[in-house]
ZAFI-292699 format. One record per atom (N, C-alpha, C): atom name; residue number from 1; x, z, y. Coordinates in Angstrom, 2 decimals, padded with zeros to 5 digits. Each point is the difference from the previous one (the first is absolute). Layout:
! residues N
+------+-----+---------+---------+---------+
| atom |  nr |       u |       w |       v |
+------+-----+---------+---------+---------+
|   CA | NUM |       X |       Z |       Y |
...
+------+-----+---------+---------+---------+
//
This chain:
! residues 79
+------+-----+---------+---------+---------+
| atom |  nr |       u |       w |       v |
+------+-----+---------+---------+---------+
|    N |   1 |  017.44 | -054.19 |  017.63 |
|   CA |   1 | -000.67 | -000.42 | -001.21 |
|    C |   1 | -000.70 |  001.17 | -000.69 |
|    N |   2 |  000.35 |  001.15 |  000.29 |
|   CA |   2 | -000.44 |  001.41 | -001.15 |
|    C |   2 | -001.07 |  000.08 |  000.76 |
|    N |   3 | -000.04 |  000.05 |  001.51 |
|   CA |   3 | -001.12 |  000.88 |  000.84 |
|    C |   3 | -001.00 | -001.09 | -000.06 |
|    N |   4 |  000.58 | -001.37 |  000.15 |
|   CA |   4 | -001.60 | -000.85 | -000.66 |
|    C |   4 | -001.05 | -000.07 | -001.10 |
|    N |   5 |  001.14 |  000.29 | -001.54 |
|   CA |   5 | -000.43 |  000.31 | -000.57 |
|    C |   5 | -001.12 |  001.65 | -000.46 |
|    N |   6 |  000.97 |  000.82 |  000.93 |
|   CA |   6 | -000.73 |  001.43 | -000.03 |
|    C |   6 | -001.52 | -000.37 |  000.88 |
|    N |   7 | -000.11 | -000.79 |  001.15 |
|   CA |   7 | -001.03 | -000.04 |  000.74 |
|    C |   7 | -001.01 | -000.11 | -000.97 |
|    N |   8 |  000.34 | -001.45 | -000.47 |
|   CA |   8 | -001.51 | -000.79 | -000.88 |
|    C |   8 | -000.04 |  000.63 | -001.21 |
|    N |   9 |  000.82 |  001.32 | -000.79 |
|   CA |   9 | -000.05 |  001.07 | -000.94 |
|    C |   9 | -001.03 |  000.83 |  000.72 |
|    N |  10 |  000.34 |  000.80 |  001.38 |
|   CA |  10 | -000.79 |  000.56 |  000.78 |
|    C |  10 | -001.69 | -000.71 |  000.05 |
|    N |  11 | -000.32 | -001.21 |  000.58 |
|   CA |  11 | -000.71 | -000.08 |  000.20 |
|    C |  11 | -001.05 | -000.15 | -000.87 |
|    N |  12 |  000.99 | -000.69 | -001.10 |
|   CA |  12 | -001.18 | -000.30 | -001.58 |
|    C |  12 | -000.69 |  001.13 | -000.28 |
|    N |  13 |  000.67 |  001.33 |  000.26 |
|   CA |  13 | -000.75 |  001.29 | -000.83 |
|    C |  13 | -000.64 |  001.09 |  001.60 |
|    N |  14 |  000.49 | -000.41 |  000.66 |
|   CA |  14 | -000.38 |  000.86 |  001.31 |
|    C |  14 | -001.92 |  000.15 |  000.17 |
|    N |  15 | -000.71 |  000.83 | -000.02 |
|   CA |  15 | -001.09 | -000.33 |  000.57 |
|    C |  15 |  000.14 | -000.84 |  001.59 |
|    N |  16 | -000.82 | -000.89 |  000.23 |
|   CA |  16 | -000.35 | -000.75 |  001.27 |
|    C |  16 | -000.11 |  000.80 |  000.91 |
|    N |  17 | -001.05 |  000.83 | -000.17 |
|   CA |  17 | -000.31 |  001.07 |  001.21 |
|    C |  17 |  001.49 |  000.86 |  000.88 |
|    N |  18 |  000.45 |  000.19 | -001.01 |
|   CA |  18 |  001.34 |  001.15 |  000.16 |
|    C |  18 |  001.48 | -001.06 |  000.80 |
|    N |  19 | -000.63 | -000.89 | -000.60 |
|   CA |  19 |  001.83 | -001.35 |  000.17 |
|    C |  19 |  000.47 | -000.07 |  001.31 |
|    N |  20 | -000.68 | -000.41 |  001.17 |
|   CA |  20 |  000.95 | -000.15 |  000.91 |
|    C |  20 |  000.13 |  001.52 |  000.33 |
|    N |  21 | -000.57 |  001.07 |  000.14 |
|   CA |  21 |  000.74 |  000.95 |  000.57 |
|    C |  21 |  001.39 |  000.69 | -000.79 |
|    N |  22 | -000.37 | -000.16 | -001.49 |
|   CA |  22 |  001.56 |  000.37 | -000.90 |
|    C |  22 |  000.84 | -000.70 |  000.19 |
|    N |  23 | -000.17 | -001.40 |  000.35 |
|   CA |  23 |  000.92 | -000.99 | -000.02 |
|    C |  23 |  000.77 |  000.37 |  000.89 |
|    N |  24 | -000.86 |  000.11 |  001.53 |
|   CA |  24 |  000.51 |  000.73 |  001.13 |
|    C |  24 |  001.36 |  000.58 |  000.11 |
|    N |  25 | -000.38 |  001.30 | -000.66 |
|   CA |  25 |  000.79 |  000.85 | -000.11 |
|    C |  25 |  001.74 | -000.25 | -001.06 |
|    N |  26 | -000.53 | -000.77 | -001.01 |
|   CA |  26 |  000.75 | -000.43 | -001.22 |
|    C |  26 |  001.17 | -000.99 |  001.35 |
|    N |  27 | -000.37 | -000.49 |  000.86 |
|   CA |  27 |  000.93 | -001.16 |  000.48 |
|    C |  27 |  000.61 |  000.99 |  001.37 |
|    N |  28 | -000.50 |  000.93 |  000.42 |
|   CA |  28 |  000.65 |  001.20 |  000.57 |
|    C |  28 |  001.40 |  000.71 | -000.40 |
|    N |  29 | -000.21 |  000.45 | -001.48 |
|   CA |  29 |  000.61 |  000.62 | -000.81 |
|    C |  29 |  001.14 | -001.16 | -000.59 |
|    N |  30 | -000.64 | -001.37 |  000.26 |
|   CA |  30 |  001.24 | -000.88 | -001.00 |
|    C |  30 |  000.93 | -000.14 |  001.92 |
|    N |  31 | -000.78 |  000.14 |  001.18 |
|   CA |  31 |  000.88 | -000.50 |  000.91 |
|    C |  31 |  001.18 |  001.27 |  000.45 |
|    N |  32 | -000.50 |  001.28 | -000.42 |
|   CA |  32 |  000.63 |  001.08 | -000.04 |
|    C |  32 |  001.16 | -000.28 | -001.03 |
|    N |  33 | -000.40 | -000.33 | -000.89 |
|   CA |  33 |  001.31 | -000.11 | -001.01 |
|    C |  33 |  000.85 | -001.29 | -000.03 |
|    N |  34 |  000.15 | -000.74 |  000.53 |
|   CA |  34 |  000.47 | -001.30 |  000.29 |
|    C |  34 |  001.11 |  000.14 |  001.13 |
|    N |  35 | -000.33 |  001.01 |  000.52 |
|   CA |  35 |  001.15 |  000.31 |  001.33 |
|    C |  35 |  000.76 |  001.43 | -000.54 |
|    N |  36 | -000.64 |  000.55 | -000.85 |
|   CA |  36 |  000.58 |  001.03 | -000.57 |
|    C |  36 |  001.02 | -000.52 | -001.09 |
|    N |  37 | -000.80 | -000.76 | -001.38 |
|   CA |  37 |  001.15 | -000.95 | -000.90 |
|    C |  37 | -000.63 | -001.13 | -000.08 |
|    N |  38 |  000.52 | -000.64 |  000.50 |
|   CA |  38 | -000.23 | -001.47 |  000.01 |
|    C |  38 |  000.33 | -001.00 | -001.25 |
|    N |  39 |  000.86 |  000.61 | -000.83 |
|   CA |  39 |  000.28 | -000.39 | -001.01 |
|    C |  39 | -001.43 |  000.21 | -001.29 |
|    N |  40 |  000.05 |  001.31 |  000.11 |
|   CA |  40 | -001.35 |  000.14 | -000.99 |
|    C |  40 | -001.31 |  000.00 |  000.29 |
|    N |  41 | -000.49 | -000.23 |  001.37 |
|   CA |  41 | -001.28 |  000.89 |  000.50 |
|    C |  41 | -000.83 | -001.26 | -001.08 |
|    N |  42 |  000.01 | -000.92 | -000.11 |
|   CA |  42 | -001.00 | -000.79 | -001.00 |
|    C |  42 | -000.31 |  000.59 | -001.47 |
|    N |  43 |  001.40 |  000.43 | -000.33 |
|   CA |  43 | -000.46 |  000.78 | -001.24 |
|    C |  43 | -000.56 |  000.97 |  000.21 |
|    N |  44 |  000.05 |  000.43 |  000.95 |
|   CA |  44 | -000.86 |  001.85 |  000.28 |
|    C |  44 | -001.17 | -000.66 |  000.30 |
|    N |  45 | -000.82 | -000.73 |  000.56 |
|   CA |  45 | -001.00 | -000.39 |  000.76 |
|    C |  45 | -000.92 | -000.35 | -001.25 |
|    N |  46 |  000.93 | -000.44 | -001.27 |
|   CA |  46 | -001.06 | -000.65 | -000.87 |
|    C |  46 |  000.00 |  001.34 | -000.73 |
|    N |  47 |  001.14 |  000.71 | -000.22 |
|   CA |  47 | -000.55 |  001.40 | -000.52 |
|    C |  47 | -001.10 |  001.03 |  000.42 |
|    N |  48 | -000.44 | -000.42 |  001.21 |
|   CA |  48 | -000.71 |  000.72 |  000.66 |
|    C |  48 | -001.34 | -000.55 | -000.30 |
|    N |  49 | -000.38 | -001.35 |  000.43 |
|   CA |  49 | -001.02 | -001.09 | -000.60 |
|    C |  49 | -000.33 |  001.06 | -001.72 |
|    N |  50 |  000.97 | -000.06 | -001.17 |
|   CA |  50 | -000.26 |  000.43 | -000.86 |
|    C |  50 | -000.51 |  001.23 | -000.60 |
|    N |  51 |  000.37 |  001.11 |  001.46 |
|   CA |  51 | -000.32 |  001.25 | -000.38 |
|    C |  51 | -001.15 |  000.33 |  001.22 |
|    N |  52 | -000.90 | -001.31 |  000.26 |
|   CA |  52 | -001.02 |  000.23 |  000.73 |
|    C |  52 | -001.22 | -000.67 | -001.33 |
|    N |  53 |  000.69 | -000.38 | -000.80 |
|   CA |  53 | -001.51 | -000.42 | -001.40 |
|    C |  53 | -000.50 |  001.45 | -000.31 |
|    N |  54 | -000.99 | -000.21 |  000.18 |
|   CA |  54 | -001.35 |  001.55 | -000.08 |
|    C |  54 | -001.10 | -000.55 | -000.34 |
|    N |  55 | -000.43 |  000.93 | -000.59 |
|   CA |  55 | -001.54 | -000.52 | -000.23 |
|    C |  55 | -001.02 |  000.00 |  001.31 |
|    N |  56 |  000.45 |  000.79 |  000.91 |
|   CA |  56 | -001.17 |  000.23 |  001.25 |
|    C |  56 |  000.37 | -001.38 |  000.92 |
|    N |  57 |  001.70 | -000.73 | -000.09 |
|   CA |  57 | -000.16 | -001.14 |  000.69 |
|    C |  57 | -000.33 | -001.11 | -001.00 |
|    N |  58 | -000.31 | -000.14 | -001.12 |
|   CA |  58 | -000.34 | -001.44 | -000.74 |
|    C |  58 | -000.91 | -000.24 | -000.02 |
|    N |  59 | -000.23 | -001.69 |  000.46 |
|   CA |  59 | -001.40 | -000.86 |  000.43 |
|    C |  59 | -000.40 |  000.37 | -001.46 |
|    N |  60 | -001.99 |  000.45 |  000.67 |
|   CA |  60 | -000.87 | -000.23 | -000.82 |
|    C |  60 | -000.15 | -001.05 | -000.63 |
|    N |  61 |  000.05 |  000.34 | -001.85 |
|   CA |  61 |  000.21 | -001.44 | -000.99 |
|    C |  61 | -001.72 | -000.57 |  000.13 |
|    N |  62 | -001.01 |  001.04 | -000.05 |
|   CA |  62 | -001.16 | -001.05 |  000.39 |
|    C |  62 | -001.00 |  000.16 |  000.80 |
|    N |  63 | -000.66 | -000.95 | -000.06 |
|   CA |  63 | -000.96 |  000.67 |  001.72 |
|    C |  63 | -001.15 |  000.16 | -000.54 |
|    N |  64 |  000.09 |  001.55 |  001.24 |
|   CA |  64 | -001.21 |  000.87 | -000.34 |
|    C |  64 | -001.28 | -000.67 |  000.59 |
|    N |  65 | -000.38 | -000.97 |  000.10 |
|   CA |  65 | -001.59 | -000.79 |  000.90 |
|    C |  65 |  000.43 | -000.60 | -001.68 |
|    N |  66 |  000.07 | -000.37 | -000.82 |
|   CA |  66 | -000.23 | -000.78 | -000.99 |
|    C |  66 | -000.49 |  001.36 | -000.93 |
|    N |  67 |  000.11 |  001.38 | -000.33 |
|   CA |  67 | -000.18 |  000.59 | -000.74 |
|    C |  67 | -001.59 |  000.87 |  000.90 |
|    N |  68 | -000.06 | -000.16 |  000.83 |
|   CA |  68 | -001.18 |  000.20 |  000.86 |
|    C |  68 | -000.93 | -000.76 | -000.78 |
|    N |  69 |  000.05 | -001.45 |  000.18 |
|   CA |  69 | -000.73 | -000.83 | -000.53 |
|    C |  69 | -000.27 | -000.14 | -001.37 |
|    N |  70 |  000.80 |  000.09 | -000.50 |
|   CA |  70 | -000.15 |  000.20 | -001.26 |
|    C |  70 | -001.28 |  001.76 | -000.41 |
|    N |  71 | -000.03 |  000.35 |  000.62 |
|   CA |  71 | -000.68 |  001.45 | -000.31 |
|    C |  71 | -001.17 | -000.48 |  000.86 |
|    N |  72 | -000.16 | -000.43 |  000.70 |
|   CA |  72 | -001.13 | -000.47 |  000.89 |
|    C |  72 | -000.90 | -000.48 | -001.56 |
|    N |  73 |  000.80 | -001.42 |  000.12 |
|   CA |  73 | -001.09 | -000.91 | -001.34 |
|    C |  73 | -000.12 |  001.26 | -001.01 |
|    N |  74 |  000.85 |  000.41 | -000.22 |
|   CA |  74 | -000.56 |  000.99 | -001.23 |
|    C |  74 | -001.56 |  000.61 |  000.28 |
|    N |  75 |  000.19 |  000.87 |  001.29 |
|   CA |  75 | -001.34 |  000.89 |  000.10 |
|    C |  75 | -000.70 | -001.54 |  000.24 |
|    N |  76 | -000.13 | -000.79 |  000.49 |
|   CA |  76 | -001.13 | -001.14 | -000.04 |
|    C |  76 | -000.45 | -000.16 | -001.35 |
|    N |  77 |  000.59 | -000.14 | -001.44 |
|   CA |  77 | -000.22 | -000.34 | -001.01 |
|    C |  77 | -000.75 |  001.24 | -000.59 |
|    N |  78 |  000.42 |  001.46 |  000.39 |
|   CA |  78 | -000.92 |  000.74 | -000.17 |
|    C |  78 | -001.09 |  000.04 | -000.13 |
|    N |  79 | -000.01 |  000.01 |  001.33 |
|   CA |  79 | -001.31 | -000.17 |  001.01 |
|    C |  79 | -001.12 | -000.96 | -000.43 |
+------+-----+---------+---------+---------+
//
């Protein structure tokens, strides 16, 4: 139940580009710890999920082809 919840925590803020290869690794590290403590590795796994929020992995809040355009019409109205 934690590591489901940590996933779709993960994925909501993950950039797209970056996701399956962190994820990758993130389900590496939870299968390493699952045979190591099996009791906690979910809580470590979502601790880990948590201390991967960065600013260099969080999806872009808006898209840059809309602020293009927007500067486009501008110089047109110039013009």
């Amino acid at each position: 139940m934690i590591k489901k919840t940590a996933d779709r925590i993960f994925k909501w803020y993950c950039n797209p580009d970056y996701y399956p290869d962190i994820k990758g690794d993130l389900e590496e590290i939870y299968q390493d710890k699952i045979v190591a403590f099996p009791k906690t590795a979910q809580l470590k796994y979502l601790v880990e999920v948590l201390r991967l929020c960065r600013p260099a992995l969080i999806r872009p809040i808006f898209n840059n082809s809309l602020f293009n355009s927007t500067g486009m019409f501008k110089n047109y109205f110039k013009i």
